[in-house]
N, C-alpha and C positions, 0 to 999 in steps of 0.2 A: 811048535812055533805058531804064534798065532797069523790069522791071514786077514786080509782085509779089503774089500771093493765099492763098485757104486752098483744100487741097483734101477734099472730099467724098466720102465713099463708107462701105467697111463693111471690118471685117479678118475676114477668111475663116478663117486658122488664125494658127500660128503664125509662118507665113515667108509668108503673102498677106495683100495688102491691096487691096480693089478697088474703085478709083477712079472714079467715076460723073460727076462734075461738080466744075464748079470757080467761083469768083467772085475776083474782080480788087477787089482794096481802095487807098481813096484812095490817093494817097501821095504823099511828097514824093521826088525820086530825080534822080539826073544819072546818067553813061557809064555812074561806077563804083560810087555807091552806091543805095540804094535804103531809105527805109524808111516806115513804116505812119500815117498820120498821123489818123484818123478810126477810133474805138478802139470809139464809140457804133453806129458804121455796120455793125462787125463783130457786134457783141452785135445790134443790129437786124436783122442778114442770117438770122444762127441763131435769132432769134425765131419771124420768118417761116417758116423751114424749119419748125420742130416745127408753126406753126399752117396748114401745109398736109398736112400727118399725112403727110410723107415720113419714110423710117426713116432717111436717111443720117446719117453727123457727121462732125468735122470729123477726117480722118486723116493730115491733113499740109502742107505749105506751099509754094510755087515763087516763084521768081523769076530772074530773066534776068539773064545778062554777055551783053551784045549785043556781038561783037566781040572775045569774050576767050576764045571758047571755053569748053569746062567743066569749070567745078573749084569749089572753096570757099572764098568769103575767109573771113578770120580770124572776121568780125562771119558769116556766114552758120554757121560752125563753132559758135559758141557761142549764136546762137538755137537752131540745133539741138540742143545739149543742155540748155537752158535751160528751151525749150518742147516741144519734141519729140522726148523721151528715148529712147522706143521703138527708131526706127529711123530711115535715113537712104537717100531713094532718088535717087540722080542719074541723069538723062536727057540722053542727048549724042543 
């Protein structure tokens, strides 16, 4: 089943971004898709962050093809330009 979250940390310059932590969000997901299903749990998570006076935010997003190797589907393509214009970092 594939998984899915936001990731945390701080952008260092222009070509770094450094990555500190991460959290796993609801979801609803099979093999091949995956997506977000608890939208309040998200805004409740980065709540908490500011109200424990860590400086991170939110700098990007993962999730898994369990079994398919890595690459981008079409819907993973267009979150990332949708949501996450800046930049795009894939992890094999």
């Amino acid at each position: 089943m594939e998984v899915m979250g936001l990731m945390l940390g701080e952008f260092v310059d222009e070509y770094t971004v450094r990555v500190v932590d991460v959290f796993a969000m609801p979801q609803s997901g099979t093999g091949v898709s995956v997506e977000a299903v608890d939208h309040v749990f998200q805004t409740n998570m980065l709540d908490m962050l500011k109200q424990t006076g860590r400086p991170e935010m939110v700098v990007g997003w993962y999730h898994s093809h369990p079994g398919f190797g890595c690459w981008l589907s079409g819907v993973d393509i267009n979150t990332q330009q949708v949501v996450f214009k800046l930049f795009c970092i894939v992890l094999h």
